[in-house]
RODO-2510 file (C-alpha; in nm, 4 decimals, decimal comma):
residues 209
     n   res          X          Y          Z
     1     x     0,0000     0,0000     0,0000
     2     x     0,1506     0,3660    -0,1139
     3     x    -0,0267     0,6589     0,0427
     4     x     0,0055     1,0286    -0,0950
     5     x    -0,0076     1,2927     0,1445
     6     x    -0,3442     1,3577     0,0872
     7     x    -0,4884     1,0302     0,1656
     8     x    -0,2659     1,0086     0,4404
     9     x    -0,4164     1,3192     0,6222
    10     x    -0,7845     1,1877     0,5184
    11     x    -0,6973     0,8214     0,6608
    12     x    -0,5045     1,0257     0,9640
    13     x    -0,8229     1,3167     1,0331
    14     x    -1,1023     0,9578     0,9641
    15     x    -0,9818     0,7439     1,2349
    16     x    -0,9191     1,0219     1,4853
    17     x    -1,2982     1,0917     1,4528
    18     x    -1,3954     0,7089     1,5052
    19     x    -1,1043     0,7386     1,8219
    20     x    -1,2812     1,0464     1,9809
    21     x    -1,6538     0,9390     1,8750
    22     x    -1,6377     0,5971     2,0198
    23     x    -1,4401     0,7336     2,3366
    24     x    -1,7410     0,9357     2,3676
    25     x    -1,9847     0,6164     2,3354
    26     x    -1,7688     0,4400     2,6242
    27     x    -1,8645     0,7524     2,8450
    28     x    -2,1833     0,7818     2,7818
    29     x    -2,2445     0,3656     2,7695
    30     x    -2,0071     0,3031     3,0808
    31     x    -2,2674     0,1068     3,2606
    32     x    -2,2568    -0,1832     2,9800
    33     x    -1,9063    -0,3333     3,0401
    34     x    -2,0042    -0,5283     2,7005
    35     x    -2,0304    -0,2440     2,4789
    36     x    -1,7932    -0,0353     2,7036
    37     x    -1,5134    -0,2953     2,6298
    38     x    -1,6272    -0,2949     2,2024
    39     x    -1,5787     0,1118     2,2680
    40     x    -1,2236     0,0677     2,3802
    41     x    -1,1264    -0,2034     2,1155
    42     x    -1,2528     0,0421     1,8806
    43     x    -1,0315     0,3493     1,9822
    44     x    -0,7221     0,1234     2,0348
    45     x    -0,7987     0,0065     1,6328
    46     x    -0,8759     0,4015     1,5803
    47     x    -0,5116     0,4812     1,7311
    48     x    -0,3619     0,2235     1,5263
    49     x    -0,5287     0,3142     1,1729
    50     x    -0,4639     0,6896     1,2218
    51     x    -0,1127     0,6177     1,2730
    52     x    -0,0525     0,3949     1,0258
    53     x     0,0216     0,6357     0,7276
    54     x     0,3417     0,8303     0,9223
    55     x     0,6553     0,6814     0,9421
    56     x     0,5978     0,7241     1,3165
    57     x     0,2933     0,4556     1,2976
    58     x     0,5107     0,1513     1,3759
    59     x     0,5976     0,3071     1,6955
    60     x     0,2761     0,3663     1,8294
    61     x     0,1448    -0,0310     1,6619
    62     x     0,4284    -0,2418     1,7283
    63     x     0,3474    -0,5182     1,4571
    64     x     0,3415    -0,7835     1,6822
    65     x     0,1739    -0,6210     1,9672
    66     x    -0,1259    -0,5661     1,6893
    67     x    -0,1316    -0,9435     1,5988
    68     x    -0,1400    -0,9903     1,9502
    69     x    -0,4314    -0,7403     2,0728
    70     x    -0,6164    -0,7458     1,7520
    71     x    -0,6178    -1,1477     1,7976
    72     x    -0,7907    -1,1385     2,1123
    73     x    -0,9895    -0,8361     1,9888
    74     x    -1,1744    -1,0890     1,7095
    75     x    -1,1507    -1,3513     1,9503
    76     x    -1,3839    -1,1167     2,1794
    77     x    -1,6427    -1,0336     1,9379
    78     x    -1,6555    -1,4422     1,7695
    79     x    -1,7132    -1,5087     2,1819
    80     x    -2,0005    -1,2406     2,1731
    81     x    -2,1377    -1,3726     1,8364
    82     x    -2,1330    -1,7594     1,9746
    83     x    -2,2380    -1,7224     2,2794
    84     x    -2,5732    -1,4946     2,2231
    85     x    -2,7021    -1,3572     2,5791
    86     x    -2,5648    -1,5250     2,8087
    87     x    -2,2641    -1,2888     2,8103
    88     x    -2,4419    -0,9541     2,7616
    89     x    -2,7415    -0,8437     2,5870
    90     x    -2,5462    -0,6062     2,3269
    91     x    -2,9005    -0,4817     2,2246
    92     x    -2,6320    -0,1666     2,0727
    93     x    -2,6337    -0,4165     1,7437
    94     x    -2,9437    -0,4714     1,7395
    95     x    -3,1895    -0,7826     1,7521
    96     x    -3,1534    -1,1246     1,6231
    97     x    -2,9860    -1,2026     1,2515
    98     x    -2,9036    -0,8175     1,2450
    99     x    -2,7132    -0,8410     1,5741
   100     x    -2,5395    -1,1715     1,4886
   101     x    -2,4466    -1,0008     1,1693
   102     x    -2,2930    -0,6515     1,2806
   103     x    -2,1181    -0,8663     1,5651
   104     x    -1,9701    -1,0807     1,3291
   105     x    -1,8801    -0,7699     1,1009
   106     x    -1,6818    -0,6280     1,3883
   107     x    -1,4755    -0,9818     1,4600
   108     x    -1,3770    -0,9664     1,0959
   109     x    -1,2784    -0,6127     1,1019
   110     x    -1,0295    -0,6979     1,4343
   111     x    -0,9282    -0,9930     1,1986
   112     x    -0,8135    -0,7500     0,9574
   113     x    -0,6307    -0,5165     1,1454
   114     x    -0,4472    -0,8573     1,3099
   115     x    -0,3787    -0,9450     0,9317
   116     x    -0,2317    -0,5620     0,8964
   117     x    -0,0161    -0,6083     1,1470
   118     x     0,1573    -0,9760     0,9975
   119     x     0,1812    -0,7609     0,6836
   120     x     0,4187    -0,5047     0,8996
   121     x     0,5970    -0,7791     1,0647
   122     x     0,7375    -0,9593     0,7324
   123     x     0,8687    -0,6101     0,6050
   124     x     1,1736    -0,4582     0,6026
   125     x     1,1946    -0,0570     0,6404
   126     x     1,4306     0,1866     0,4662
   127     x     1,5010     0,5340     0,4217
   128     x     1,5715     0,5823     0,8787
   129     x     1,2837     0,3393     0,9805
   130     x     1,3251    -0,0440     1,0664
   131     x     0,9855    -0,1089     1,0762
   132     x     0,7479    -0,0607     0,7909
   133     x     0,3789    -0,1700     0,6287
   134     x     0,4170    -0,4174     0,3058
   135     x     0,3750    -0,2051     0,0155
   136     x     0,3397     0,1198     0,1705
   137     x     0,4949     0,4763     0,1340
   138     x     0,4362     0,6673     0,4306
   139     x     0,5317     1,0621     0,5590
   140     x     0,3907     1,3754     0,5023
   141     x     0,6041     1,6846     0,3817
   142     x     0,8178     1,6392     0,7293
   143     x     0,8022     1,3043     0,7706
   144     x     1,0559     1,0615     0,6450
   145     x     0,9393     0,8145     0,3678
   146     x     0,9640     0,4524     0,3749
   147     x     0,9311     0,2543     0,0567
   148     x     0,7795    -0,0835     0,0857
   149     x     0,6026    -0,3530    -0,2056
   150     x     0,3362    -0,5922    -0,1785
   151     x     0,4095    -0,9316    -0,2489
   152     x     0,1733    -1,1143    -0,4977
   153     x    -0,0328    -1,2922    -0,2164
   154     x    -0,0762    -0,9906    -0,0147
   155     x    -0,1563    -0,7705    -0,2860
   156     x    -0,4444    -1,0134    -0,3375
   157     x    -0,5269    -1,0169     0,0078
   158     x    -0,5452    -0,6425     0,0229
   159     x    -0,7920    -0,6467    -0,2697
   160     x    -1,0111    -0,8829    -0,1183
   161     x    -1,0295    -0,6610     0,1763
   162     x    -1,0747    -0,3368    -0,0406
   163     x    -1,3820    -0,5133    -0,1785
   164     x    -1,5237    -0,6584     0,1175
   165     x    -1,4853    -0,3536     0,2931
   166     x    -1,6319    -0,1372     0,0470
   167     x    -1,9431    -0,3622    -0,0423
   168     x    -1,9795    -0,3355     0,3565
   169     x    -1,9643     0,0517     0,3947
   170     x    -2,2620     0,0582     0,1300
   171     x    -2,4528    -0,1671     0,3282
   172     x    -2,3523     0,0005     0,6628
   173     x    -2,4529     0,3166     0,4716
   174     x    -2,7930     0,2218     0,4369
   175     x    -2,8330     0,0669     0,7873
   176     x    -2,7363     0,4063     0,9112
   177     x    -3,0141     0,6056     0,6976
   178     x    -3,2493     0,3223     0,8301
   179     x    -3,1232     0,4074     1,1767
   180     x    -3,1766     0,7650     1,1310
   181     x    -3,5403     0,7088     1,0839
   182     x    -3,6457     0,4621     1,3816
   183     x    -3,3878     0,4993     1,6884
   184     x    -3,2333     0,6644     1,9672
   185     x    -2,9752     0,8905     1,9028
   186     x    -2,6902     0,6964     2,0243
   187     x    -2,7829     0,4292     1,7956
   188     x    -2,7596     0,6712     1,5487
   189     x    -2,4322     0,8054     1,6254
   190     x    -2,2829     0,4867     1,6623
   191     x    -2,4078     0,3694     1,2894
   192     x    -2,2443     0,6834     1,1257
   193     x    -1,8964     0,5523     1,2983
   194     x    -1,9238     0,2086     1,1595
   195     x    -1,9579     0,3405     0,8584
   196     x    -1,6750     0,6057     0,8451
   197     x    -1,4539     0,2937     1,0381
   198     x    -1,5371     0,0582     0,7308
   199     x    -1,4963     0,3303     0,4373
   200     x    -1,1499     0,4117     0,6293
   201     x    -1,0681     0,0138     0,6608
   202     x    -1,1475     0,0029     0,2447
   203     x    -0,9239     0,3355     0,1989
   204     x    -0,6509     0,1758     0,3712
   205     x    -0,6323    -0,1494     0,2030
   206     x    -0,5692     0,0078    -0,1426
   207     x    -0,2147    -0,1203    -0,2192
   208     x    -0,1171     0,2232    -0,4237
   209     x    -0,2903     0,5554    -0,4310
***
């Protein structure tokens, strides 16, 4: 993946919306250690995405620290999605195949970031960085570049994400203007980041922009 300095500060200003919108949901939901817990998972994959365009990023998401948290992050939700009730009502995803749906949607997207985070670990930075994203060009104007390539099978990968991702954000999309018309406001709120977390996830898979 190459970023330009443009996408970079779009990717960079995204996730630092999702990071301070779903710190606000943890506030505001702090009663629910189920969704309170989701909330934090979310910020901690905000922090990670926003970083991930600077040559700084590695720093902050160690590669193997994200395999590690973002492992247990899916394993989480796939525990919420199996086991129905009797760990928490998470009526924040709504009812029945809906709810099973989202939560599954969220495991995946913790999948991904894990998958991110092996793509880090087999790189090899240049240009005053040792640690690096497969494929990707990172820095702003005073910021370093590393230069980094895809290899065939992740280069797939990343398009099969790109897709999924996108086909999701139109669906999410239209769950949100759904939303809009029949729920609480929090509900709401929490719909519009899903959808600005997947569009971000599909922007960031790209392997060259």
């Amino acid at each position: 993946m190459t970023y330009n300095t443009p996408v970079s500060v779009l990717l960079t200003a995204l996730f630092a919306g999702t990071a301070v919108g779903y710190a606000l949901l943890g506030v505001w939901r702090r009663g629910d250690a189920s969704a309170g817990v989701g909330d934090v998972l979310h910020v901690v994959m905000s922090a990670a995405m926003l970083s991930m365009p600077w040559s700084w990023g590695p720093k902050v998401a160690p590669p193997m620290v994200q395999v590690i948290v973002f492992g247990l992050a899916t394993a989480y939700f796939l525990v919420l999605l199996v086991g129905g009730d009797r760990f928490a009502s998470h009526t924040q995803h709504g009812v029945g195949g809906e709810r099973q749906v989202l939560l599954g949607y969220h495991a995946l997207m913790m999948a991904a970031m894990a998958v991110m985070g092996l793509m880090m670990r087999d790189m090899h930075g240049s240009a005053g960085s040792d640690h690096s994203m497969p494929g990707m060009s990172m820095g702003g104007p005073s910021m370093p570049k590393m230069s980094m390539h895809l290899g065939t099978g992740w280069t797939a990968l990343s398009w099969v994400l790109v897709a999924m991702f996108s086909v999701a954000t139109c669906a999410l999309l239209v769950r949100w203007l759904r939303t809009a018309r029949r729920r609480a406001r929090g509900e709401v709120f929490e719909a519009g980041l899903l959808v600005l977390m997947s569009a971000g996830m599909a922007l960031a898979f790209v392997p060259a922009w």
